[in-house]
VOVEX-942973 format. One line per 4 residues: number of its first residue (from 1); their letters; for each residue x, y, z of N, C-alpha, C. Coordinates in steps of 0.05 Angstrom, whole numbers, plus 5000, padded with zeros to 4 digits. Each point is the difference from the previous one (the first is absolute). Example, Ala and Ser with C-alpha at 12.3 -4.5 7.8 and 13.67 -1.06 7.14 Angstrom:
% residues 2
1 = as = 5264:4886:5156:4982:5024:5000:5018:5024:5000  4993:5021:4986:5016:5024:5001:4985:5022:5014
This chain:
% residues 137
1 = xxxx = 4013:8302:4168:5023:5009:4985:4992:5023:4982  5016:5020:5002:4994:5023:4980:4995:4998:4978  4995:5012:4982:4997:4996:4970:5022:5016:4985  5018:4984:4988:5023:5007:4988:5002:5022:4980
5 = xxxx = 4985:5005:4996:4992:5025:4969:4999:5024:5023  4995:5001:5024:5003:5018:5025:5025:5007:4998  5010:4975:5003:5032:5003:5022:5020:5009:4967  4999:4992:4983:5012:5004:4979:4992:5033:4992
9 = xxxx = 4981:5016:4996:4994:5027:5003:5005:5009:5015  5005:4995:5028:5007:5013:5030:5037:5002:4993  5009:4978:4995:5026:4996:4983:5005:5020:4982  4987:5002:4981:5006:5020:4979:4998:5030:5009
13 = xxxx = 4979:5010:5020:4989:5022:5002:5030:5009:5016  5000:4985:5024:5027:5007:5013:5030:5003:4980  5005:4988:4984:5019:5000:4981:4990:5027:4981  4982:5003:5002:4999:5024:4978:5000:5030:5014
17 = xxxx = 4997:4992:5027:5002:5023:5017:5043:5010:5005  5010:4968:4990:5026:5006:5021:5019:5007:4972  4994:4971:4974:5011:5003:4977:5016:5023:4988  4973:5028:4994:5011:5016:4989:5025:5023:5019
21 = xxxx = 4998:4992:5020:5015:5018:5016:5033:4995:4996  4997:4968:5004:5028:4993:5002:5002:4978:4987  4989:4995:4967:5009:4981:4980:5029:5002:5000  5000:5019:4986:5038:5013:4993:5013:4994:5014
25 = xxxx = 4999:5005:5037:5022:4991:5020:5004:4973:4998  4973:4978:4993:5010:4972:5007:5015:4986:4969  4991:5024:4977:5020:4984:4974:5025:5015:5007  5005:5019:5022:5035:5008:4998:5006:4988:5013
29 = xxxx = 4987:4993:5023:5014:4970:5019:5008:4984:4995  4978:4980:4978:5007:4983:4975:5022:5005:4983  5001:5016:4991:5030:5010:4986:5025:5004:5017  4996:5009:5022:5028:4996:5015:5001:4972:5005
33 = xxxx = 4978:4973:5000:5017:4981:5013:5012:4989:4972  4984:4995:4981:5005:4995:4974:5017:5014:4985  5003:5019:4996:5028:5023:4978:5001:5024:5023  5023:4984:5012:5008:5032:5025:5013:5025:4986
37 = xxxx = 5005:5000:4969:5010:5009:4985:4993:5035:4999  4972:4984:4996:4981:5018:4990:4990:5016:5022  5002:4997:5027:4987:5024:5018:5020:4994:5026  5000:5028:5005:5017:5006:5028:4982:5014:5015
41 = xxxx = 4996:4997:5023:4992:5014:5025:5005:5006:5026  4990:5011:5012:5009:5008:5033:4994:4982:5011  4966:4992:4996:4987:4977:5023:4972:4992:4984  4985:4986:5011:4974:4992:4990:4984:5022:5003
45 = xxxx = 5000:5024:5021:4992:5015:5008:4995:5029:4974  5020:4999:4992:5005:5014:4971:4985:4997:4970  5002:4967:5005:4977:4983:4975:4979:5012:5003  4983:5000:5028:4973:5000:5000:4998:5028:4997
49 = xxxx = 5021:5024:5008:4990:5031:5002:4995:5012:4975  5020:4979:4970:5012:4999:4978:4966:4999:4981  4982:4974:5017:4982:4991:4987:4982:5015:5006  5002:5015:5015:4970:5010:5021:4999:5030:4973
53 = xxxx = 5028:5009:5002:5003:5029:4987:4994:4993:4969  5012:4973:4992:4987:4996:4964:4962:4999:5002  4994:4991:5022:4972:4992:5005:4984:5033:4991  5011:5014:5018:4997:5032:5008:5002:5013:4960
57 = xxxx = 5023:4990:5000:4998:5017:4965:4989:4988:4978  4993:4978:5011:4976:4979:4973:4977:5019:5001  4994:5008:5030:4973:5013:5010:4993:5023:4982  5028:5019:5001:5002:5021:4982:4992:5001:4973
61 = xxxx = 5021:4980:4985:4994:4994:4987:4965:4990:4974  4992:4984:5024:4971:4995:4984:4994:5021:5008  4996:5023:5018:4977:5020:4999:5012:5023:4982  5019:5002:4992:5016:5009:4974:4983:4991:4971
65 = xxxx = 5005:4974:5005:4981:4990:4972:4968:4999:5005  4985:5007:5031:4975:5005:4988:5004:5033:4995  5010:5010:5005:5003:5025:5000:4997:5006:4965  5015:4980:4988:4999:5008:4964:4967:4981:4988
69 = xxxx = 4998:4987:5015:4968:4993:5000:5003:4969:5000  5026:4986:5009:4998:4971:5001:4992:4995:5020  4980:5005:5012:4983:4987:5027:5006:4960:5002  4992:4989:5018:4992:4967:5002:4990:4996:4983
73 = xxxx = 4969:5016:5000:4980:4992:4988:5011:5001:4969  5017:5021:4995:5008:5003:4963:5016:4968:5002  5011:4999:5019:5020:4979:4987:4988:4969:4999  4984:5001:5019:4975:4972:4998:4986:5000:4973
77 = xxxx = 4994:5025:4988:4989:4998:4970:5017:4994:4982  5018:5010:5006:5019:4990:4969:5015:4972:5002  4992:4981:5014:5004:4972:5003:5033:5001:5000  5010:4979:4982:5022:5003:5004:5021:5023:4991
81 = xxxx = 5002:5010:4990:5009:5023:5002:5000:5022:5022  4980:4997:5015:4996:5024:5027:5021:4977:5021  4999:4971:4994:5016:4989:5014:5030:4995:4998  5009:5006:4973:5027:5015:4999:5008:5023:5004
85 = xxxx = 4980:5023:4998:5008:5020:5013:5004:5004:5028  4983:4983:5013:5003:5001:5020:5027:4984:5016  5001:4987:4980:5033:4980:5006:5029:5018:4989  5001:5006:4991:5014:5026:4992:5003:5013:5012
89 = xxxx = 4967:5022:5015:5007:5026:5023:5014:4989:5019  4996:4967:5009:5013:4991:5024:5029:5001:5000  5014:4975:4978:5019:5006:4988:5013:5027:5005  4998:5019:4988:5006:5033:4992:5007:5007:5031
93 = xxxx = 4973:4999:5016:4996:5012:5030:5027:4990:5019  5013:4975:4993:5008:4985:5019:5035:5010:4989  4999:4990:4970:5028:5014:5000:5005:5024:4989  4987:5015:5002:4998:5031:4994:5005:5004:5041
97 = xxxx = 4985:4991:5009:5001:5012:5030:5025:4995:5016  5006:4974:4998:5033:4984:5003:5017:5024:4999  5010:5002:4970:5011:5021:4992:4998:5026:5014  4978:5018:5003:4994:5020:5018:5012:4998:5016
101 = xxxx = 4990:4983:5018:5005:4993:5033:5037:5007:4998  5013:4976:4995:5025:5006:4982:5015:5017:4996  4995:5013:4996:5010:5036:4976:4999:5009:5031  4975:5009:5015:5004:5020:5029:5007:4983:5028
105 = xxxx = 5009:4977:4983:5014:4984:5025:4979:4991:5025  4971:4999:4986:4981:4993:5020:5006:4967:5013  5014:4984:4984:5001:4974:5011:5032:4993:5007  4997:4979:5007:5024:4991:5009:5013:4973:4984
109 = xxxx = 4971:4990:4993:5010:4979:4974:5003:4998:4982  5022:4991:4984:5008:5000:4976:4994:4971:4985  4991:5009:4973:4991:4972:4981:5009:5020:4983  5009:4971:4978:5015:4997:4984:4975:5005:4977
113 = xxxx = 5015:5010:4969:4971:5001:4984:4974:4973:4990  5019:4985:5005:4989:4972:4998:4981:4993:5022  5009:5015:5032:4984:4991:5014:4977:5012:5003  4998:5026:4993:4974:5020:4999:4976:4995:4984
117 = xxxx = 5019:4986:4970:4982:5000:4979:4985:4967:5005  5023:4979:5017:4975:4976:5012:4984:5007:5015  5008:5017:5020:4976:5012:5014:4974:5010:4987  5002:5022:4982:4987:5016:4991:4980:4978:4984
121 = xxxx = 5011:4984:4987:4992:4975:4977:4973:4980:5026  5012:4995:5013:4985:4981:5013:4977:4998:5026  5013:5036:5013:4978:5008:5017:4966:5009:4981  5008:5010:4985:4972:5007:4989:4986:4977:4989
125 = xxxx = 5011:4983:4989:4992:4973:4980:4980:4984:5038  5023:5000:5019:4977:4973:5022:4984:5024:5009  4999:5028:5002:4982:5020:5015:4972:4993:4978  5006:5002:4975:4974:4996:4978:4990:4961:5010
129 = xxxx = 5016:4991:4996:4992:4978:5002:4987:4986:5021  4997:5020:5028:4995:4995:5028:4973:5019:4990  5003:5018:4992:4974:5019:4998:4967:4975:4984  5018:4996:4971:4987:4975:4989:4992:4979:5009
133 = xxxx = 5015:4989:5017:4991:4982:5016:4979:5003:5021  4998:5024:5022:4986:5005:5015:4971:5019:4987  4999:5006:4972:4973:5002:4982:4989:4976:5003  5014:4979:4997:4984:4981:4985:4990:4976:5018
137 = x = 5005:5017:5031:4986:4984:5023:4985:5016:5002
């Protein structure tokens, strides 16, 4: 029998590979079955192009902030604080980019302000918390 501390890191590594791509699509899925209120779309197909493109401008984003000198490495020194900033740029990235997308009519789905700002709130909080987790195996 394998050794579980394996299969549980093989677990995580694959989740950390798929996570950040398309967190956001599976909490707007979540939100359409739960408050259909809050997001309208074409298809599932839209969620994921929605998440792939916030993925794309988070990217921007941090090399923006090493660019002013917040590297990883700065933000691993300043303990918690480099870890709110870093929860913030996410935050910022996700519904700053929403918006963008938005404005030149890059997407096709519409969320409500409530649903952007759950999004925005909750993708970065399990992306840190998956990161944390897979340090500390």
């Amino acid at each position: 029998m394998s050794n579980p501390k394996k299969i549980f890191v093989s677990i995580g590594i694959i989740a950390g590979l798929i996570l950040p791509f398309f967190l956001p699509a599976f909490i707007m899925m979540a939100l359409v079955k739960f408050v259909p209120n809050e997001i309208t779309h074409s298809g599932i197909l839209s969620l994921f192009i929605l998440s792939f493109a916030l993925f794309i401008i988070s990217g921007i984003f941090s090399k923006v902030l090493s660019l002013i000198g917040l590297t990883e490495q700065k933000l691993d020194e300043l303990g918690f604080l480099g870890l709110m900033i870093s929860v913030l740029s996410s935050f910022l990235s996700i519904v700053v980019g929403y918006y963008w997308m938005k404005t030149f009519n890059l997407t096709s789905v519409e969320l409500s302000s409530i649903g952007i700002l759950t999004i925005a709130v909750i993708t970065p909080i399990v992306l840190i918390a998956q990161i944390k987790l897979l340090e500390k195996l």
